[in-house]
C-alpha positions in Angstrom: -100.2 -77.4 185.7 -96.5 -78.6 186.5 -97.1 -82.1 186.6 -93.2 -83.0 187.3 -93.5 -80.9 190.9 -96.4 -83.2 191.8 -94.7 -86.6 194.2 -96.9 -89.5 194.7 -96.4 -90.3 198.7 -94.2 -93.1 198.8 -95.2 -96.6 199.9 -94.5 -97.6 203.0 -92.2 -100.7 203.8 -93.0 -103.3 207.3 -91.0 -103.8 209.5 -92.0 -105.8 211.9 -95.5 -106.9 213.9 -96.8 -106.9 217.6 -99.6 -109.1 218.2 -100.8 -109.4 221.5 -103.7 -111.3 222.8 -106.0 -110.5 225.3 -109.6 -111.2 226.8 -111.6 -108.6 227.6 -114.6 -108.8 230.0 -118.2 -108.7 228.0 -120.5 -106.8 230.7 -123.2 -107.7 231.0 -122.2 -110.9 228.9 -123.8 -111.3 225.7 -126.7 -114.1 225.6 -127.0 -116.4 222.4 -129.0 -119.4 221.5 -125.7 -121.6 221.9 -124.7 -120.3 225.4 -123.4 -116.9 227.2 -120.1 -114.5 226.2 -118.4 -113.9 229.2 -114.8 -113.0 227.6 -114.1 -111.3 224.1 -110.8 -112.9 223.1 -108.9 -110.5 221.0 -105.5 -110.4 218.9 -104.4 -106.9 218.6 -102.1 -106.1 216.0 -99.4 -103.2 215.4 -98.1 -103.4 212.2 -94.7 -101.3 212.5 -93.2 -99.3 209.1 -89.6 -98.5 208.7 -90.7 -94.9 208.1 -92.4 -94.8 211.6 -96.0 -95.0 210.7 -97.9 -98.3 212.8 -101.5 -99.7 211.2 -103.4 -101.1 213.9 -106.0 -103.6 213.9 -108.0 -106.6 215.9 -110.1 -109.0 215.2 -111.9 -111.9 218.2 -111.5 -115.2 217.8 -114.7 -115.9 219.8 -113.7 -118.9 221.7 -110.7 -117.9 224.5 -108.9 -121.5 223.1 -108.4 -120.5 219.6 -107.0 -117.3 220.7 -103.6 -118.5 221.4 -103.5 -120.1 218.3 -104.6 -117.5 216.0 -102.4 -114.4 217.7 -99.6 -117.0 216.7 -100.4 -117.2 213.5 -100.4 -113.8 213.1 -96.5 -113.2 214.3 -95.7 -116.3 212.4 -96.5 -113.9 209.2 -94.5 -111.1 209.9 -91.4 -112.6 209.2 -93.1 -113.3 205.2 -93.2 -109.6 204.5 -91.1 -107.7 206.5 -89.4 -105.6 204.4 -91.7 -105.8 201.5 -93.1 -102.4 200.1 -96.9 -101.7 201.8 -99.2 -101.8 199.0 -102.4 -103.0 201.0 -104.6 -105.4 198.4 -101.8 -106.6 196.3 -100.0 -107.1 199.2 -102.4 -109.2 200.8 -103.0 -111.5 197.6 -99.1 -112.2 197.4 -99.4 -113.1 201.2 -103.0 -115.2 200.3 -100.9 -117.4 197.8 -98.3 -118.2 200.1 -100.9 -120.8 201.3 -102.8 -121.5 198.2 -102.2 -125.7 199.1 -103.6 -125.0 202.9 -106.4 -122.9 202.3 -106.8 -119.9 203.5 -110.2 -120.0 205.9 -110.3 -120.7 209.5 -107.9 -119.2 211.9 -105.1 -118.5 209.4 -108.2 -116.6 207.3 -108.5 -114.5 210.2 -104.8 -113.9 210.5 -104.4 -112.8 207.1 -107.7 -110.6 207.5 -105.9 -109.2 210.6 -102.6 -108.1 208.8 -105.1 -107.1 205.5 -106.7 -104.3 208.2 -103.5 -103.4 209.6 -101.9 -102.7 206.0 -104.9 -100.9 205.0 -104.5 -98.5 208.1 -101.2 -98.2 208.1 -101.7 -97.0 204.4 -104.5 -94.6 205.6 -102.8 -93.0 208.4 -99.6 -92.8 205.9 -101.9 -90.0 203.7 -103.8 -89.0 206.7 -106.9 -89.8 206.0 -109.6 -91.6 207.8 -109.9 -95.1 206.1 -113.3 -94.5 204.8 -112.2 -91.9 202.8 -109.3 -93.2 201.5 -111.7 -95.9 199.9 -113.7 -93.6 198.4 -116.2 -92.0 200.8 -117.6 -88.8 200.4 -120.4 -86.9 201.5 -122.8 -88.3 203.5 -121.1 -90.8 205.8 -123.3 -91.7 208.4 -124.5 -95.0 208.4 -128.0 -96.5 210.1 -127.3 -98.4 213.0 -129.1 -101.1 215.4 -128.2 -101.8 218.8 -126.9 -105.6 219.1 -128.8 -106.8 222.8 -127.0 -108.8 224.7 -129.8 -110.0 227.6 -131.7 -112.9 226.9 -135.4 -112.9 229.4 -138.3 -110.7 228.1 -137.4 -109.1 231.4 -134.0 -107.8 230.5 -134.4 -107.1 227.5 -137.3 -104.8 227.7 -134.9 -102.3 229.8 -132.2 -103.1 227.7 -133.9 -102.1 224.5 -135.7 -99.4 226.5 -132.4 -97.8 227.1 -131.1 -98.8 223.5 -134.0 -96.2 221.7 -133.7 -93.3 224.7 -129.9 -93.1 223.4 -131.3 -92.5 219.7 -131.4 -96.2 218.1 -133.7 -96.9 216.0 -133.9 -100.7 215.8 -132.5 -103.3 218.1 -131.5 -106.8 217.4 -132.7 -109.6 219.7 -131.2 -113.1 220.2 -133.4 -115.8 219.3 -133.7 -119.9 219.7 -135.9 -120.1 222.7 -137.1 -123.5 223.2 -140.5 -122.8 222.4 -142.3 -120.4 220.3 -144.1 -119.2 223.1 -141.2 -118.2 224.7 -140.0 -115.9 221.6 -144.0 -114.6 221.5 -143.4 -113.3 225.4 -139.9 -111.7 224.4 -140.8 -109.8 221.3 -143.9 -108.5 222.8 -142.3 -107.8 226.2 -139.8 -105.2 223.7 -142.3 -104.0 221.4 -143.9 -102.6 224.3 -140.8 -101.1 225.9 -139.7 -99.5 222.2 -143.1 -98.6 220.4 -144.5 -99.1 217.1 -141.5 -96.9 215.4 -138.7 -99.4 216.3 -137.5 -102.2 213.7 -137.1 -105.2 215.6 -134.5 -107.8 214.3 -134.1 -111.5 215.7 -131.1 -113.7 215.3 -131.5 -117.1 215.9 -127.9 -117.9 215.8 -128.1 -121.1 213.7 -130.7 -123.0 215.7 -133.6 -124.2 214.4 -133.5 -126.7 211.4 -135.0 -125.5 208.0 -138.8 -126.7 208.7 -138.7 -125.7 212.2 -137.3 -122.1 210.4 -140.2 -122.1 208.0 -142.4 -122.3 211.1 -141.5 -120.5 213.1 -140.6 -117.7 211.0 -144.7 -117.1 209.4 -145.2 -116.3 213.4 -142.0 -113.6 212.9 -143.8 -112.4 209.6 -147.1 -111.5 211.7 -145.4 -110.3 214.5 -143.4 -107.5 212.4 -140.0 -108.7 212.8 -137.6 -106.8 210.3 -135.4 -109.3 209.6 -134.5 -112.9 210.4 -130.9 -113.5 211.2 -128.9 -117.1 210.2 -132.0 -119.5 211.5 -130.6 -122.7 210.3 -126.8 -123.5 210.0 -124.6 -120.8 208.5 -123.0 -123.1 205.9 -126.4 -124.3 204.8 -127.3 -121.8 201.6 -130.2 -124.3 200.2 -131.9 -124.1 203.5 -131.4 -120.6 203.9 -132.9 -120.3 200.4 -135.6 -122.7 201.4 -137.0 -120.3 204.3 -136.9 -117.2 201.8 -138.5 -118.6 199.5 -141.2 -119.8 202.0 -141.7 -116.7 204.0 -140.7 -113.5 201.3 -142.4 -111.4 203.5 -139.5 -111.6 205.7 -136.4 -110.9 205.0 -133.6 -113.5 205.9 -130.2 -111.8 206.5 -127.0 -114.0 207.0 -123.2 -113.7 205.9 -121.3 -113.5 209.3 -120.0 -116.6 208.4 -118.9 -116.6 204.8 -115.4 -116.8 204.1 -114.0 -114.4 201.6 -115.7 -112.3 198.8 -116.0 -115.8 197.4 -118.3 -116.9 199.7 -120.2 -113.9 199.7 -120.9 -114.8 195.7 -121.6 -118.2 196.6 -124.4 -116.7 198.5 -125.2 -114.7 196.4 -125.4 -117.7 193.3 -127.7 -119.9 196.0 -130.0 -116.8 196.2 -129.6 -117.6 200.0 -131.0 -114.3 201.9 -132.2 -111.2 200.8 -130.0 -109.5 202.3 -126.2 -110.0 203.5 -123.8 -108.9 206.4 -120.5 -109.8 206.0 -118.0 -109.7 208.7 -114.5 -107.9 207.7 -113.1 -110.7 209.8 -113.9 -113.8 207.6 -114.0 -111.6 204.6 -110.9 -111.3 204.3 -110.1 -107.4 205.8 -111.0 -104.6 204.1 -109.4 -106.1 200.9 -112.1 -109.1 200.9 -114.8 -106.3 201.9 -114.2 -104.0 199.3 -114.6 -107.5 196.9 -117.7 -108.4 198.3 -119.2 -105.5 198.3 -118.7 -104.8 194.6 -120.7 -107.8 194.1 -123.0 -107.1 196.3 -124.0 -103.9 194.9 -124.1 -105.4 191.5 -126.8 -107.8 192.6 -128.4 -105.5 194.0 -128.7 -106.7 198.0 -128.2 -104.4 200.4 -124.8 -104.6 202.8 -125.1 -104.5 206.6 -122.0 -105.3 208.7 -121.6 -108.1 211.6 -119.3 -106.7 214.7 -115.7 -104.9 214.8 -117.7 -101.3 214.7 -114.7 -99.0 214.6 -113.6 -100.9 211.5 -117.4 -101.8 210.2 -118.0 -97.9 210.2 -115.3 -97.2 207.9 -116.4 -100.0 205.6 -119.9 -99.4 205.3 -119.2 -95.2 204.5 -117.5 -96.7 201.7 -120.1 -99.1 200.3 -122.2 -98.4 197.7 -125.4 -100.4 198.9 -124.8 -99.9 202.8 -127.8 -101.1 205.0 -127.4 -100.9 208.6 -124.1 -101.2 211.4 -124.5 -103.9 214.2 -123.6 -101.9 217.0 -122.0 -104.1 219.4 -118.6 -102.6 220.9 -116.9 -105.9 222.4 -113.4 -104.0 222.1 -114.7 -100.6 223.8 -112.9 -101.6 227.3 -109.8 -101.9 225.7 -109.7 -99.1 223.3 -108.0 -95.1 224.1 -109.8 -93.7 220.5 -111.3 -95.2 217.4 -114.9 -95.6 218.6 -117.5 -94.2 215.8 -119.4 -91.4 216.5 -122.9 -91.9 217.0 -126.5 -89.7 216.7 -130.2 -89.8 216.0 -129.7 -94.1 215.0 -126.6 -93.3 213.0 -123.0 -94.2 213.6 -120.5 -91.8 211.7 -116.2 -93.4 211.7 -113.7 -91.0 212.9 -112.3 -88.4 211.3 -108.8 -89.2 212.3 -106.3 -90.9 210.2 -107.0 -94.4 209.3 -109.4 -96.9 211.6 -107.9 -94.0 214.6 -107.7 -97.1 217.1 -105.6 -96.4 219.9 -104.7 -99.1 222.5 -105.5 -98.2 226.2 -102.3 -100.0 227.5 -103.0 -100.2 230.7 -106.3 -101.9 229.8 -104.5 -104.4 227.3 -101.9 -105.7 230.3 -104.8 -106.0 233.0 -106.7 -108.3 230.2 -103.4 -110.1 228.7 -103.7 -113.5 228.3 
């Protein structure tokens, strides 16, 4: 072989960034323990190259007042590395240091996550591959998904999840943190009986109960069949999260969503917090951060699920070792041209185009402009 004819592709230098902000209608709105999602506030991100090649990205800021903040953050960044050569992780650590005194969680930790996406799918769509391969997938890429609910009464969500498992899912996630355990009792049973016996049913609190309320309620989730037990007490909170595995191990306890960076992850991890994890590429720290935490992970042997952002979350999980299950939850579908992953018989599969293959529907991003 003539190793001298063989050319690396050449990096690819930024240019600039357009970040726009916009909320985007959640229909019907998603119903949580701490109140309704009506909007889905979103920075969207086009990372520009000088050799013509744009990585896109987005990430939701949940609250419509810290979007205007955080979609300034991001443009306050590009002036750092414009011009600098586009080498995605190491990239993102030289960035990461820039605010080593600050800190680098919160809304700049999203920012940074947000341009960490963007490099990563410029650099994809640069070698023309889907992102999942470019980190590694192969084979077998489909990865189990659950239908997210967003309705709240026994009512609504017995059609909801009725209609989740005729389109092929094979578990559905309920919200959680009635006011009384009777309340819950009449929900799961009001879904069990819309979805059968061969559905996994997963609750998600949302950080409400306090850790002997948790304990309590969650035997009653252990007899009932639940498949997993979502963030019941506070998020930051690892010895009580340990405290209700350890006194339920019957059922699993899942949280994550709220970690920041891979080192939270191994604080987790350390605290023997859950028994299983779902990071969220957000807080992670981008794909960078994901690609960390799910090394160690995978070492410790916990399976991986994912929390939101499913055209990136698909990509991710096709690329991680100890994969679980993909939240499906498509908050940025009303605002997207391509990029949604495919989806059959309970699995979501990313897109074969190059990168995360977002598209912007820019008609759709000016009408929901903030």
């Amino acid at each position: 072989m003539d190793h001298g004819s063989a050319h690396a592709a050449p990096f690819l230098t930024v240019r600039d960034l357009r970040v726009r902000a916009v909320n985007v209608p959640v229909d019907p709105p998603l119903q949580t323990s701490r109140g309704p999602f009506r909007l889905a506030p979103l920075v969207l991100l086009d990372l520009r190259t000088e050799e013509g090649v744009t990585g896109r990205a987005y990430v939701f800021t949940y609250s419509p007042a810290a979007l205007g903040p955080t979609a300034a953050l991001a443009a306050n960044l590009g002036p750092m590395i414009a011009g600098e050569r586009l080498a995605p992780a190491a990239l993102s650590r030289t960035l990461a240091a820039r605010f080593q005194l600050l800190g680098t969680e919160g809304l700049l930790g999203i920012a940074l996550a947000l341009l960490d996406m963007a490099f990563w799918d410029a650099a994809a769509r640069a070698a023309k591959l889907p992102l999942a391969r470019l980190l590694g997938a192969a084979g077998d890429e489909r990865v189990p998904a659950y239908a997210s609910l967003r309705g709240w009464s026994a009512g609504d969500l017995a059609e909801e999840s009725g209609r989740a498992v005729a389109a092929g899912f094979r578990a559905v996630k309920l919200k959680f943190g009635h006011p009384t355990l009777e309340a819950e009792r009449e929900v799961f049973r009001a879904v069990r009986s819309a979805v059968g016996d061969g559905t996994d049913i997963l609750v998600d609190p949302n950080q409400f109960f306090s850790v002997p309320e948790a304990i309590r309620r969650a035997h009653h989730y252990a007899d009932w069949g639940v498949g997993w037990l979502e963030e019941p007490v506070r998020a930051g909170d690892l010895r009580g999260h340990a405290e209700v595995a350890r006194a339920v191990p019957r059922l699993p306890v899942q949280r994550g969503e709220n970690d920041w960076g891979p080192e939270g992850i191994a604080a987790s991890l350390a605290a023997h917090a859950s028994s299983l994890l779902m990071p969220d590429a957000m807080k992670v720290g981008g794909v960078s951060g994901w690609m960390e935490a799910a090394a160690l992970c995978k070492a410790a042997g916990v399976p991986m699920s994912s929390h939101l952002f499913i055209e990136i979350s698909a990509h991710l999980l096709a690329a991680t070792a100890g994969r679980d299950r993909l939240e499906w939850l498509d908050l940025a579908r009303p605002i997207l041209a391509a990029g949604s992953p495919g989806f059959a018989e309970g699995s979501a599969t990313p897109g074969d185009g190059p990168g995360f293959g977002l598209e912007w529907d820019e008609e759709a991003v000016a009408r929901y402009a903030a």
